[in-house]
C-alpha positions in Angstrom: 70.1 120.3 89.6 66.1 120.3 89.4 66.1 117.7 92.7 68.5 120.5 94.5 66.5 123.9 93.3 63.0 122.2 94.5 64.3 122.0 98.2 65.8 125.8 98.0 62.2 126.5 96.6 60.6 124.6 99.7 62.9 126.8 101.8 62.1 129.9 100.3 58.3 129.6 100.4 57.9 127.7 104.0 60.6 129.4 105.8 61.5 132.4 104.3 58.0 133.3 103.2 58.9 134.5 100.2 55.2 135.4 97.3 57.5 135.4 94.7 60.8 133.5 93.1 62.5 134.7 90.2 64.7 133.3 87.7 66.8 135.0 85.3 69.4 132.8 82.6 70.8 134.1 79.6 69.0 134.0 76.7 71.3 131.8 74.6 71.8 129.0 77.3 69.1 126.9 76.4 70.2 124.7 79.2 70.2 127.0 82.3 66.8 127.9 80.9 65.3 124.7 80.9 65.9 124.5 84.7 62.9 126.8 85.7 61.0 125.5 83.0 61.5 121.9 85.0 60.4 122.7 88.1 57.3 124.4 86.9 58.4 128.3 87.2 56.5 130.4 84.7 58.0 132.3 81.4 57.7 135.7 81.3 59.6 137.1 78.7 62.8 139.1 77.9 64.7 141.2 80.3 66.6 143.6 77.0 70.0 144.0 77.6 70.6 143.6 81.2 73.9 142.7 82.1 77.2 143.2 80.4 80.2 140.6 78.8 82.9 141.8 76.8 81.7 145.2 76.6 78.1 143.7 75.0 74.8 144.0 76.3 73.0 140.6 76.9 69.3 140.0 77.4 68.1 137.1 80.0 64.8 135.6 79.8 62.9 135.9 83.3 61.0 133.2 85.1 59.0 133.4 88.2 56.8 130.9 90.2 54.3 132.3 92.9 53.7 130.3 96.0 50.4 129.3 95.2 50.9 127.7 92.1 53.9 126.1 93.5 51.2 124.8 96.3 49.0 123.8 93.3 52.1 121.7 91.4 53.3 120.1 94.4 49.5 118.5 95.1 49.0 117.4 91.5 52.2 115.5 92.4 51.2 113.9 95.2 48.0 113.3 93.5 49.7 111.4 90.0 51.5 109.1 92.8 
């Protein structure tokens, strides 16, 4: 999944010119949040009760990375190589 969402990354910043990705997984799926956390996207706390199941309001916790410190991560990987 993390090999897959760095190429949609790559697309979004070089082709799409995107600042700015966001991330958004529900607070008690420790494993969809892990994924931004892998590919180097940047916590930024809770978004309160922002979608509904079953008639309850769920919080997600929201990730972003900005292009320039995706630049940043991708050189320090080609530089640990």
């Amino acid at each position: 999944m993390a090999e897959v969402l760095t190429e949609v990354i790559a697309y979004g910043f070089k082709e799409l010119y995107l600042y700015r990705i966001e991330a958004l997984a529900a607070n008690w799926n420790t494993a969809s949040m892990k994924i931004p956390e892998r590919v180097e996207f940047t916590k930024e706390g809770t978004v309160r009760e922002d979608y509904v199941v079953d008639e309850i309001n769920e919080n997600s916790e929201r990730y972003s990375l900005l292009k320039y410190e995706w630049i940043k991560a991708k050189n320090d990987c080609i530089l640990k190589k």
